[in-house]
C-alpha positions as CSV (number, residue, x, y, z in Angstrom):
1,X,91.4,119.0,10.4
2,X,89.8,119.2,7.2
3,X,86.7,118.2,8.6
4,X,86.9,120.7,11.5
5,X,87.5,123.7,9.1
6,X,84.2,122.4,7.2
7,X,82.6,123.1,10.3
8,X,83.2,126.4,11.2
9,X,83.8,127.5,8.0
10,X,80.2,126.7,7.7
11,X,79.2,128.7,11.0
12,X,81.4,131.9,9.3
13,X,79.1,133.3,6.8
14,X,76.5,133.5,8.7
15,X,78.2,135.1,11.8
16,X,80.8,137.4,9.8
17,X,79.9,137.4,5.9
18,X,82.7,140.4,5.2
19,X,85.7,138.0,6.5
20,X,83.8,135.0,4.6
21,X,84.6,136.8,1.6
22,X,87.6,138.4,1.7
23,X,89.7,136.6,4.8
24,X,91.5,133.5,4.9
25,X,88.7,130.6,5.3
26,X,91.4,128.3,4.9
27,X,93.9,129.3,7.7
28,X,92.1,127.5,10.7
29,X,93.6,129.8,13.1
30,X,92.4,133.1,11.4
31,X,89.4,131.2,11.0
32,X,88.9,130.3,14.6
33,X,90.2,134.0,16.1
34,X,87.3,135.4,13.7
35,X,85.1,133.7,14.6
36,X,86.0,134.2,18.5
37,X,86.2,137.9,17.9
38,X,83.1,138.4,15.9
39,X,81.3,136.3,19.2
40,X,82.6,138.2,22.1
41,X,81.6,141.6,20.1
42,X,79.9,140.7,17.4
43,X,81.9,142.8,15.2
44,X,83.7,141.6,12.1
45,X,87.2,141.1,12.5
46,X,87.8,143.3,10.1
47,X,86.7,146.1,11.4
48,X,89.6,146.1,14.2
49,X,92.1,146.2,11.1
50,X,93.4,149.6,10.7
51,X,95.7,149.4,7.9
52,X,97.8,151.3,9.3
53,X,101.1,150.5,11.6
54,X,101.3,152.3,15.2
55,X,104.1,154.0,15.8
56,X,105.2,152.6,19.5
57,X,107.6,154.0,21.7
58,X,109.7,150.8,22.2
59,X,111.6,147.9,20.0
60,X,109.9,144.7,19.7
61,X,112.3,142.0,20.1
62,X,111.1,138.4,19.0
63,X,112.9,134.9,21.0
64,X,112.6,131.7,19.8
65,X,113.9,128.5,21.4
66,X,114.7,125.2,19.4
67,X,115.0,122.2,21.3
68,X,115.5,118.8,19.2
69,X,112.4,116.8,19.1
70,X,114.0,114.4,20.8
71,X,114.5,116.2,24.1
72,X,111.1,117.9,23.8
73,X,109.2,114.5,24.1
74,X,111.5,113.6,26.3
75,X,110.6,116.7,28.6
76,X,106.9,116.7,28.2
77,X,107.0,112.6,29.1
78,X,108.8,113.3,32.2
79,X,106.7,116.4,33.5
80,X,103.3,113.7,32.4
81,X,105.0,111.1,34.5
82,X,105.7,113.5,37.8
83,X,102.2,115.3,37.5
84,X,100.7,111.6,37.7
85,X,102.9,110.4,40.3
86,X,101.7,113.7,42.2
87,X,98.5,112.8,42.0
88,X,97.3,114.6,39.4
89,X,95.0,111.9,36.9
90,X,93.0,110.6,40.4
91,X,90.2,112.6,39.0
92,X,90.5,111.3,35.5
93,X,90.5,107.9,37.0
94,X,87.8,108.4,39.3
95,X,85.6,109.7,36.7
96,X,86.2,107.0,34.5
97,X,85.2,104.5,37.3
98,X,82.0,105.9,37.3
């Protein structure tokens, strides 16, 4: 990871030198997104910032769901194992027999 922020925290300055100085270079997902944004538009990130909160005609209600980690592994090996038995890694397979 530390390796991978080097990296694009390299390619920052030169594509976005305002966030460079004043953003989080060391949050690799603000890091990323700024760099995205300032690619698509080629506009700082900081320029979409406002500073100021919209008022919005509706209540923003936030879910979260907590499964033990148990059960998650336990859910994500069992969908693996149907998508395969489906057919789904044939491509990975053939690809690597090539």
């Amino acid at each position: 990871m530390k390796k991978w922020i080097g990296v694009v925290s390299s390619v920052r300055p030169k594509k976005d030198p305002a966030f460079y100085k004043t953003g989080e270079i060391q949050n690799p997902q603000r890091l990323m997104r700024a760099l995205e944004v300032a690619e698509a538009t080629g506009q700082s990130i900081l320029e979409f910032r406002k500073g100021i909160a919209v008022q919005r005609d509706f209540n923003i209600v936030k879910i979260g769901l907590e499964l033990p980690k148990e059960e998650l592994h336990r859910n994500i090996n069992t969908r693996v194992d149907r998508m395969i038995e489906a057919g789904l890694g044939g491509g990975s397979q053939k690809a690597i027999a090539l």
